[in-house]
C-alpha positions as CSV (number, residue, x, y, z in Angstrom):
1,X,0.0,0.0,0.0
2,X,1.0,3.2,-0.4
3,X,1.1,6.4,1.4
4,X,-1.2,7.8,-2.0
5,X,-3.7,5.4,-1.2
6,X,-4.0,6.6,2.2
7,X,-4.1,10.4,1.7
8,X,-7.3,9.6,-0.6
9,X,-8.7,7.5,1.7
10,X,-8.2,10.2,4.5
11,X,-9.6,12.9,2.0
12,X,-13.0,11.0,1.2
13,X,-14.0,10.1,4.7
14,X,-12.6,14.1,6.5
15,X,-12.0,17.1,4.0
16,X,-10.9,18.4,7.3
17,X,-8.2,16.1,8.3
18,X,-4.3,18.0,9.1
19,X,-3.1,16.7,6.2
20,X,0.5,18.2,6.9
21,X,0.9,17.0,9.9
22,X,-0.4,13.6,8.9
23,X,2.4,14.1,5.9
24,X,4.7,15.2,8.3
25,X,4.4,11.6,10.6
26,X,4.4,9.3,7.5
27,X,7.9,11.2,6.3
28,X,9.4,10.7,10.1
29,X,8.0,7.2,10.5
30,X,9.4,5.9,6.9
31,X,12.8,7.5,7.5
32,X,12.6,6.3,11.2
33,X,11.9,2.3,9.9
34,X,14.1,3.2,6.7
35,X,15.5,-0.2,5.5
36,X,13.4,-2.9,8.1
37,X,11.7,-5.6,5.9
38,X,8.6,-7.4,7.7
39,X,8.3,-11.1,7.7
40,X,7.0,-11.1,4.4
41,X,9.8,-9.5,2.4
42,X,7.5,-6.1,2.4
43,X,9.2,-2.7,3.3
44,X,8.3,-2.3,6.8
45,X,6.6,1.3,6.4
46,X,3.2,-0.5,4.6
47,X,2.6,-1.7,7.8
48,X,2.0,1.7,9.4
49,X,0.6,3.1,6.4
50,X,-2.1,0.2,6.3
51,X,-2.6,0.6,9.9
52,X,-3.1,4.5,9.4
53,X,-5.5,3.4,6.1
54,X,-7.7,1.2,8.5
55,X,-8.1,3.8,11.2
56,X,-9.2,6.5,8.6
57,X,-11.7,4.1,7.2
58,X,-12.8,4.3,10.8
59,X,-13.2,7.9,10.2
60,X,-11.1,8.5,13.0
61,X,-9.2,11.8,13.4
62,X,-5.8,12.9,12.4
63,X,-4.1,12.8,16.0
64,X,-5.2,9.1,15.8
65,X,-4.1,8.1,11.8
66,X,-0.9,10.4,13.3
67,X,-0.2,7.8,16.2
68,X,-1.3,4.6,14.0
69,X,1.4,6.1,11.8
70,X,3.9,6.4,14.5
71,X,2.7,3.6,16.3
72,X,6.0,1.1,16.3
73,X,8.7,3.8,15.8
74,X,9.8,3.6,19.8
75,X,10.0,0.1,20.0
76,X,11.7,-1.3,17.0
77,X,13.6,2.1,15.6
78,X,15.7,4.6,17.4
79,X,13.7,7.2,17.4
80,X,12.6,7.5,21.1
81,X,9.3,8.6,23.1
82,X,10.3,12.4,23.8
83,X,11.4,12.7,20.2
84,X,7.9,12.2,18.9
85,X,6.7,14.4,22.0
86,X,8.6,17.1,21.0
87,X,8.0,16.8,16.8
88,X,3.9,15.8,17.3
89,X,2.9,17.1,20.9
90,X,1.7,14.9,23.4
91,X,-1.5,13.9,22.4
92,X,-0.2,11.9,20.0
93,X,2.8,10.7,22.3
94,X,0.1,9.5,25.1
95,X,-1.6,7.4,22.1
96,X,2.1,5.9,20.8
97,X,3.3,4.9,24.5
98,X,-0.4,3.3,24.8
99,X,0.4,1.2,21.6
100,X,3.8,0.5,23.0
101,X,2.2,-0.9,26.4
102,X,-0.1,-2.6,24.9
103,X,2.6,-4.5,22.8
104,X,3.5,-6.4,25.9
105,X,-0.3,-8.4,26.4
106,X,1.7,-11.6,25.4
107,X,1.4,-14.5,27.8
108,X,4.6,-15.3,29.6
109,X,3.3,-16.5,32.2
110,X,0.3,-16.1,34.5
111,X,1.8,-12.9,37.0
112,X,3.7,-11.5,34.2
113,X,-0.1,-11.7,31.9
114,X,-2.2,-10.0,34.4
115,X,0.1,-7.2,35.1
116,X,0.0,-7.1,31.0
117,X,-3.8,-6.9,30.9
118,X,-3.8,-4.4,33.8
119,X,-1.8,-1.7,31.9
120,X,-3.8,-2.4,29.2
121,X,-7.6,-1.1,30.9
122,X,-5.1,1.6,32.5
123,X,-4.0,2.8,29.1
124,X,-8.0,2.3,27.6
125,X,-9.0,4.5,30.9
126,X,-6.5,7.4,29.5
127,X,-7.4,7.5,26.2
128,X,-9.3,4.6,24.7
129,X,-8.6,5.6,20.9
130,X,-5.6,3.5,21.8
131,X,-7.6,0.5,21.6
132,X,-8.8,1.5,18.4
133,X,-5.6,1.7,16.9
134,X,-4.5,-1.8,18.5
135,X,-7.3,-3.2,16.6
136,X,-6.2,-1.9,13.3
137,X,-2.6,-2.8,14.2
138,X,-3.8,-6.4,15.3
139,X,-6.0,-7.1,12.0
140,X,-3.6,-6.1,9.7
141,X,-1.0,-8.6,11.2
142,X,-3.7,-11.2,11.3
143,X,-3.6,-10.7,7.6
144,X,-0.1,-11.2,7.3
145,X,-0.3,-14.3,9.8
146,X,0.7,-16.4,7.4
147,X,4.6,-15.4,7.1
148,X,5.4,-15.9,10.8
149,X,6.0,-19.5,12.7
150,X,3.2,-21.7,13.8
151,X,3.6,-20.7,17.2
152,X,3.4,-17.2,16.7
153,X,0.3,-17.5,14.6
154,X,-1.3,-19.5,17.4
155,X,-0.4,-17.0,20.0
156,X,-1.5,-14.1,18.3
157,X,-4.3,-15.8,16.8
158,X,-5.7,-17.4,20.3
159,X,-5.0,-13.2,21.9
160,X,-6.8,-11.7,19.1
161,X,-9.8,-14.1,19.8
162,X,-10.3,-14.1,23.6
163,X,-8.9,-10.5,24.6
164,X,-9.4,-7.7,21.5
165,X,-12.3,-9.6,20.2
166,X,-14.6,-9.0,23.0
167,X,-12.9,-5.8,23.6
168,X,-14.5,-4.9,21.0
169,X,-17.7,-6.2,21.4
170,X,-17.8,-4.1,24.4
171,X,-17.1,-1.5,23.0
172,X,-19.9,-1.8,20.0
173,X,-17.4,-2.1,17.3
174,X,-19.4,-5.0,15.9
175,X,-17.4,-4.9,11.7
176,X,-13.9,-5.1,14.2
177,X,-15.1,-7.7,16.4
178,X,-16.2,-10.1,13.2
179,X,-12.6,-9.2,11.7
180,X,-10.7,-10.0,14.2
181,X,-12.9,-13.5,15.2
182,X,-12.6,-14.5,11.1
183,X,-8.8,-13.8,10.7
184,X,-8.0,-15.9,14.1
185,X,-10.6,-18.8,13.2
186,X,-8.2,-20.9,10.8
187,X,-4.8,-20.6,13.0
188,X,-7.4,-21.7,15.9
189,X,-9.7,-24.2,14.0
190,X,-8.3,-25.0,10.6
191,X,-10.6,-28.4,10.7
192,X,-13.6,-26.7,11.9
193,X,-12.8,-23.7,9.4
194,X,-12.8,-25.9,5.9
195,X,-15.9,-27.2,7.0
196,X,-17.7,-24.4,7.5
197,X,-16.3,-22.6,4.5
198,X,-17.7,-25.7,2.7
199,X,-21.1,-25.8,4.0
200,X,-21.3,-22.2,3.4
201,X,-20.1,-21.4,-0.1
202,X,-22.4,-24.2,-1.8
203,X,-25.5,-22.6,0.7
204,X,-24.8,-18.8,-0.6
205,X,-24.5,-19.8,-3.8
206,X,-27.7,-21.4,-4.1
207,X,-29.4,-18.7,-1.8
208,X,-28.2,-15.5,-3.8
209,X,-30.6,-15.5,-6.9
210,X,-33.8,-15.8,-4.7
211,X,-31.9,-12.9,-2.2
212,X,-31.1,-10.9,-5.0
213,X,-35.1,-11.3,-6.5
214,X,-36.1,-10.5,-2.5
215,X,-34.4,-7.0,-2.3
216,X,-35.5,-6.2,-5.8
217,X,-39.5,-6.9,-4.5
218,X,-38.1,-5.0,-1.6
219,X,-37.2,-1.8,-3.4
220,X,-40.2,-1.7,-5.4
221,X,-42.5,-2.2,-2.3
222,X,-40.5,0.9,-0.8
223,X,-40.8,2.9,-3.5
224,X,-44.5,2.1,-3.9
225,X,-44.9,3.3,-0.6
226,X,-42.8,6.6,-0.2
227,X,-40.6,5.6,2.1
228,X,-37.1,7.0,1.5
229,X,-34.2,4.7,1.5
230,X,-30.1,4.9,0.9
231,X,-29.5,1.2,0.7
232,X,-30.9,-2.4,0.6
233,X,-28.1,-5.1,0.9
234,X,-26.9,-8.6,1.7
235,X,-24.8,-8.9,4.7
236,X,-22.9,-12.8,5.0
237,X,-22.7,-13.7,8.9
238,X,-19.1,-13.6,9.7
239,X,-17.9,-16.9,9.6
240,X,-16.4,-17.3,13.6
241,X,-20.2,-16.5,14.9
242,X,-22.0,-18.3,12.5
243,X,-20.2,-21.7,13.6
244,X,-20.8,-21.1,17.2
245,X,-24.4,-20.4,16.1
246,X,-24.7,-24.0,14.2
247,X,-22.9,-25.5,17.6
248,X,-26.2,-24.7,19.2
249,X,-27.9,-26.0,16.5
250,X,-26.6,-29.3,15.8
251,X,-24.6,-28.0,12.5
252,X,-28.0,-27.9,11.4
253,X,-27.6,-25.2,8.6
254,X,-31.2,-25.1,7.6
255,X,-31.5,-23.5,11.3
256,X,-30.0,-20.3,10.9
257,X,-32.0,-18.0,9.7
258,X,-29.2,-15.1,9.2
259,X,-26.8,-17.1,6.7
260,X,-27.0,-14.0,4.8
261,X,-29.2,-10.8,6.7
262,X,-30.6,-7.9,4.9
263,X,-29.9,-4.7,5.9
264,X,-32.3,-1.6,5.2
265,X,-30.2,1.9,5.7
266,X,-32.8,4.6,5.8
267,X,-32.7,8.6,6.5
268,X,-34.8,8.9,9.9
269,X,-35.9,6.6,12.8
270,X,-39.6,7.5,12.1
271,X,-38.5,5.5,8.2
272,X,-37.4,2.8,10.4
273,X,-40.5,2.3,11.7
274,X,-42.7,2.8,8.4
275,X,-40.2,0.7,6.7
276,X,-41.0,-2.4,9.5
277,X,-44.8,-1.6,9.2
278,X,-44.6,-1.9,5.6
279,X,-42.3,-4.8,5.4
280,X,-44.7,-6.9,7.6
281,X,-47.5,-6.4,5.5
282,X,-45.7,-7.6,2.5
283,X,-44.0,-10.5,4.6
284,X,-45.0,-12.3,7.2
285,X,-43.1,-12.2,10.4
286,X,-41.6,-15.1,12.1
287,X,-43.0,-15.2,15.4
288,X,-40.9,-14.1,18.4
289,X,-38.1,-12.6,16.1
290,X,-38.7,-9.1,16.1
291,X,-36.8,-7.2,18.4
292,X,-36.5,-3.3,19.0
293,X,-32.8,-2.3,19.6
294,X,-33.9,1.1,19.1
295,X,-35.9,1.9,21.7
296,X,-34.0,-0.3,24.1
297,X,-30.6,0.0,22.6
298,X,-28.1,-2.6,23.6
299,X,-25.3,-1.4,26.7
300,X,-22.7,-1.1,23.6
301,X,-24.9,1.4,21.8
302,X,-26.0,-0.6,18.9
303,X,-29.3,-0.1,18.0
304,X,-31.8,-1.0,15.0
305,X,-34.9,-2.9,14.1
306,X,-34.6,-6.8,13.8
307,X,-37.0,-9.0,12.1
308,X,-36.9,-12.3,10.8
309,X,-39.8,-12.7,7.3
310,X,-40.9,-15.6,5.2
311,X,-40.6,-14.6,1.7
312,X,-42.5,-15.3,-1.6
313,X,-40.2,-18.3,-2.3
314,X,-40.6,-20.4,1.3
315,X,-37.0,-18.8,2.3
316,X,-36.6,-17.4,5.7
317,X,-34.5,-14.3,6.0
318,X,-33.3,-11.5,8.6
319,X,-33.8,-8.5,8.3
320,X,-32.2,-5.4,10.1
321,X,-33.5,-2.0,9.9
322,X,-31.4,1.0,11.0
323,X,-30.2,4.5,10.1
324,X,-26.8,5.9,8.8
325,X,-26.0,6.6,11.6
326,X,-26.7,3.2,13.8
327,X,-25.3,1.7,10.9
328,X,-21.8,3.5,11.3
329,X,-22.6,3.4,15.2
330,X,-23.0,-0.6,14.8
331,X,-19.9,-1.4,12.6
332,X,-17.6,1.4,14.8
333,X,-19.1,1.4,18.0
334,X,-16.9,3.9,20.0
335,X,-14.8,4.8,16.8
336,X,-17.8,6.6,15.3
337,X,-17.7,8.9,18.2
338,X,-14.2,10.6,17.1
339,X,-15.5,11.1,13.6
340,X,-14.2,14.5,13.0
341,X,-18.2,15.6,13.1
342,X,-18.6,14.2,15.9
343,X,-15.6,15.6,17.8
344,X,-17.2,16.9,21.4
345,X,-19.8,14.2,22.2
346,X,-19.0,12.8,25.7
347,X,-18.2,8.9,25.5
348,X,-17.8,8.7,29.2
349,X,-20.9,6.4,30.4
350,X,-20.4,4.4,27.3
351,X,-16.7,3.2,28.0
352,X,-17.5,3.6,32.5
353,X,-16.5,-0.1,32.5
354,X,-13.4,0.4,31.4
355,X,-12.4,3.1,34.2
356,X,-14.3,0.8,36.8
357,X,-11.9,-2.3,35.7
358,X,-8.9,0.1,35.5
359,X,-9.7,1.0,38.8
360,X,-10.1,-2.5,40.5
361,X,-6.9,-3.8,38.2
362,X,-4.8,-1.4,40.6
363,X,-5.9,-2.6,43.7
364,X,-4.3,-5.3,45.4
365,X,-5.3,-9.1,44.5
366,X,-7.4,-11.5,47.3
367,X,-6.6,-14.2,45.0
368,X,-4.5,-16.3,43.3
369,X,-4.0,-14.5,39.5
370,X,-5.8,-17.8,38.0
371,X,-8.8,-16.9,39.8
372,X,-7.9,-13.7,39.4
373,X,-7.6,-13.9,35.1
374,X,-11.4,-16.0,35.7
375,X,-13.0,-13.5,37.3
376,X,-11.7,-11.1,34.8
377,X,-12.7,-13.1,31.9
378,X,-16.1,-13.1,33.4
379,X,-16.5,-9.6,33.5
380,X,-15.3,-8.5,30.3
381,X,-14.7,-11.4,27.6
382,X,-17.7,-13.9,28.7
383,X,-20.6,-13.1,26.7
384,X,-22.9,-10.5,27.8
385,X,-26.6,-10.0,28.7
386,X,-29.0,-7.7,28.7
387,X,-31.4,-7.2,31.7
388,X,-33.8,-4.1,32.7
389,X,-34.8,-2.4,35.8
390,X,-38.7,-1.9,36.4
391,X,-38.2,1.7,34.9
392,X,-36.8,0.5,31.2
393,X,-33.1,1.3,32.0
394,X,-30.9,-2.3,30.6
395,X,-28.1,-2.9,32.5
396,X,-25.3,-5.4,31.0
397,X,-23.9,-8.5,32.7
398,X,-22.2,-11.3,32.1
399,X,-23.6,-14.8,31.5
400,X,-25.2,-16.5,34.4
401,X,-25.3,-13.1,36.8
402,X,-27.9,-13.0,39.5
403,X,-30.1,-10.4,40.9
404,X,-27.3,-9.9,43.6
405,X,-24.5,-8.9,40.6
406,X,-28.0,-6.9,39.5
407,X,-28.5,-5.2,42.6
408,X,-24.1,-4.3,42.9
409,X,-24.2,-3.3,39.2
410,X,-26.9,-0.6,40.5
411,X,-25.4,0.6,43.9
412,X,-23.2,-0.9,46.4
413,X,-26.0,-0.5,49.8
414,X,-28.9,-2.0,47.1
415,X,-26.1,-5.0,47.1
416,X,-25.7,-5.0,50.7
417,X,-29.3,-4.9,52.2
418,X,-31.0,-7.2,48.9
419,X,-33.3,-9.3,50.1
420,X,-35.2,-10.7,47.4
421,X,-36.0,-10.1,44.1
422,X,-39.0,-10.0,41.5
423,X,-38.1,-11.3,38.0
424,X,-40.7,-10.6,35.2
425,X,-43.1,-10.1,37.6
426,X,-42.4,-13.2,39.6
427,X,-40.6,-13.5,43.0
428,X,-37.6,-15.1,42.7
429,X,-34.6,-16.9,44.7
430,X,-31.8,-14.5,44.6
431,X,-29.0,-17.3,43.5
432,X,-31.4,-17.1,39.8
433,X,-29.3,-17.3,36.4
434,X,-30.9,-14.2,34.7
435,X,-31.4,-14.2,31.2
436,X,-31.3,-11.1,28.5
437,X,-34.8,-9.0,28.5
438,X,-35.9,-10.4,32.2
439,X,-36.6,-7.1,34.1
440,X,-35.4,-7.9,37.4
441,X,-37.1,-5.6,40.7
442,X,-34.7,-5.6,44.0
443,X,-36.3,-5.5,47.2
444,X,-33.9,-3.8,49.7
445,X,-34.3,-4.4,53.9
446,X,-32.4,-1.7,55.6
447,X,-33.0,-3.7,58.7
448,X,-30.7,-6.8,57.6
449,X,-26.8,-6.9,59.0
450,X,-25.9,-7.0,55.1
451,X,-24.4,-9.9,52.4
452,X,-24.8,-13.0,53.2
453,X,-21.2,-14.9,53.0
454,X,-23.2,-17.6,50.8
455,X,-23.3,-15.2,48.1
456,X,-19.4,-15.5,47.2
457,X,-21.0,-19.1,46.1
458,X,-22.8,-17.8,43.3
459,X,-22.4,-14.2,42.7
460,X,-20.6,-14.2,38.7
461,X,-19.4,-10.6,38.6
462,X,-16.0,-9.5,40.3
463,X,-18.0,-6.4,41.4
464,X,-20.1,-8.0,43.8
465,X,-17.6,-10.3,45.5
466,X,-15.0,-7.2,45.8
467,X,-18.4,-5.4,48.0
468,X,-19.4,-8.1,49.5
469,X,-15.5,-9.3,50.8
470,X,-15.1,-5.9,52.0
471,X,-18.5,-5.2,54.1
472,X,-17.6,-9.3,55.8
473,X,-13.9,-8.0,56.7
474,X,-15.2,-5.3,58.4
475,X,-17.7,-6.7,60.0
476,X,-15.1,-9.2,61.5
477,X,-12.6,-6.7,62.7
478,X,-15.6,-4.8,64.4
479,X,-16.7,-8.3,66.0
480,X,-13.4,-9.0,66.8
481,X,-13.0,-4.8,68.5
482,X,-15.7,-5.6,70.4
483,X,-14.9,-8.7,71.9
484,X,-11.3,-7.2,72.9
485,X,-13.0,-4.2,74.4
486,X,-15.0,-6.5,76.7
487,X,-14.3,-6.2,80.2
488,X,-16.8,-9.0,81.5
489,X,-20.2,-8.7,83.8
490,X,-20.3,-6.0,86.2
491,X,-19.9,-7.0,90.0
């Protein structure tokens, strides 16, 4: 790739962009890297560039595609730290020494790996555009996997699959997630991968003509109908989630119902709604499929209309409804939030886990780092639900939480003094897996001594059992005051 190709990339997506300083960092980086070949045989400067090229297709903003640029210079040239402080500021320095932390999340070694992952939430809690340029870093070496050892490629692979991919699901950036999940899969699962691609190829191919004859009956019932419309197009599942889909199924292919989805990108949410209304008077809807992610959008942000139709030829196809904007929200998550239109919107309740897990990441460890790493995988790479208090707000969890990780996820005394809970309605025992769209109601007695030490059994999130540790411990030392302080029975 070359630096060309970039500059019209940046040009297309922000008129706006500082295209000299942006000059200026490609000039220091290539002289800076000037004669290193990557694996490959390739001059080592494409990387950066392609890294640079993936963040502005992000629509990220120059001091980012400035740091993706710089982004390797400290630690494999000798150009230092302070000399791209002093040439590019320090904006773009605290992004660059975030990249160069980052860098070292390789495992060697459980203690060394959790002090790894800790300066990794630390550096996300400063600035968490250096995620977003780890991610383009880390696809575009997935796509060069191929030239490095086998156990490199499974290393990287199995990182880039169980750390930056649910990252990123966090953090909404649903197009980055399926990237980095497909690019890992056949490093992880060549077997499992050939099948797959198998099964799938012959189904698309016979499935395309009748899609294809859909979205044209679709465009004509649209136009029929005045409702406005940018785009009606085939999406294909990414290939990672779609065989953990057919796991649950069996590998029963007919089962999946979003081999290939369409997606409807329309000017205003009021459209969105018309365009459903419409749709499900042409079609009819697969009961129990629809689902409204824009009045209840998920934790991550994502929001837009699901449905799942029969169409005039038998098939059964999903069908997602959104705006521009949800659709650049629901490939970019947090990225779409720097867009150089976007540049003062406030991110900070949509990243607040990150600070909270920077935060409890520099507090001393109660246990051993393997229970430790669980907990943590848990709380941010286990998959997530959604659940809603009685007043509509959704509150996200990991798999398996109860009402008590409910109740601590709301405030730490509605933790301490549960004592029961209501869950659609019904009353239910407070060690209850919940489920995404229960709405869960906590009772709270302000009369009871507090958690119950029973709850460390099945509380899930690291959250709770941090509260619920620290109210026990000082209850003990207050017990223990107390029984020091006596002086016996009075004579």
């Amino acid at each position: 790739m070359k630096y060309e190709e970039l500059e019209e990339k940046i040009k297309m997506h922000n008129p706006n962009a500082d295209m000299e300083k942006i000059k200026r960092a490609f000039d220091f980086t290539e002289a800076a890297h000037q004669g290193q070949l990557r694996k490959s045989g390739e001059p080592y400067i494409n990387h950066p560039i392609a890294v640079a090229y993936k963040l502005a297709d992000m629509d990220m903003d120059s001091t980012t595609i400035v740091a993706g640029l710089l982004h390797d210079v400290p630690e494999d040239t000798k150009k230092t730290l302070k000399d791209i402080k002093n040439e590019f500021g320090d904006d773009v320095a605290l992004l660059v020494d975030g990249i160069t932390k980052l860098g070292q999340v390789k495992y060697r070694g459980m203690e060394k790996y959790i002090e790894n992952l800790r300066k990794m939430f630390v550096a996300m809690a400063a600035d968490i555009r250096v995620i977003v340029i780890k991610f383009a870093d880390r696809i575009h070496n997935l796509e060069t996997l191929s030239f490095l050892p086998p156990n490199k490629q499974q290393r990287i692979a199995l990182e880039s699959l169980e750390i930056y991919a649910p990252i990123a699901n966090r953090l909404g950036m649903g197009e980055i997630k399926g990237a980095l999940e497909d690019l890992s899969f056949p490093y992880l699962y060549p077997k499992e991968y050939d099948w797959i691609q198998e099964r799938i190829a012959a189904r698309r191919k016979e499935k395309a003509k009748s899609l294809q004859l859909f979205i044209n009956d679709l465009e004509e019932q649209l136009k029929k109908n005045n409702i406005p419309y940018y785009s009606i197009h085939g999406r294909a599942k990414h290939l990672y989630s779609l065989y953990h889909k057919l796991l649950l199924h069996n590998k029963d292919i007919t089962k999946i119902y979003d081999l290939v989805a369409i997606r409807i990108i329309v000017p205003t949410i009021a459209h969105c709604y018309e365009c459903l209304g419409i749709l499900h008077q042409y079609c009819k809807p697969l009961k129990g499929r629809i689902k409204d992610y824009i009045a209840q959008p998920k934790p991550n942000g994502y929001q837009s209309l699901h449905t799942t139709v029969f169409t005039g030829t038998g098939d059964i196809v999903e069908i997602q409804i959104r705006t521009k904007e949800m659709h650049y929200e629901a490939e970019y998550g947090i990225a779409a939030h720097w867009s150089y239109k976007d540049k003062k919107i406030d991110i900070k309740d949509k990243i607040h886990w990150v600070s909270e897990l920077s935060k409890t990441m520099r507090e001393p460890m109660e246990e051993t780092e393997e229970k430790f790493l669980e907990s943590l995988k848990l709380d941010v790479f286990q998959n997530r639900i959604y659940v809603f208090t009685p007043k509509g707000d959704v509150l996200e969890l990991p798999e398996d939480a109860t009402p008590v990780d409910f109740a601590y996820r709301i405030h730490t005394d509605i933790g301490h003094y549960c004592a029961g809970a209501k869950i659609n309605d019904q009353i239910s025992a407070l060690e209850t897996k919940l489920k995404s769209g229960d709405v869960v109601e906590i009772f709270v007695d302000k009369k009871r001594s507090g958690p119950a030490e029973d709850w460390l059994i099945f509380v899930k999130t690291s959250n709770a059992k941090k509260h619920i540790k620290t109210f026990l411990r000082k209850t003990e030392k207050k017990q223990l005051k107390r029984l020091l302080d006596y002086k016996g029975p009075k004579n």
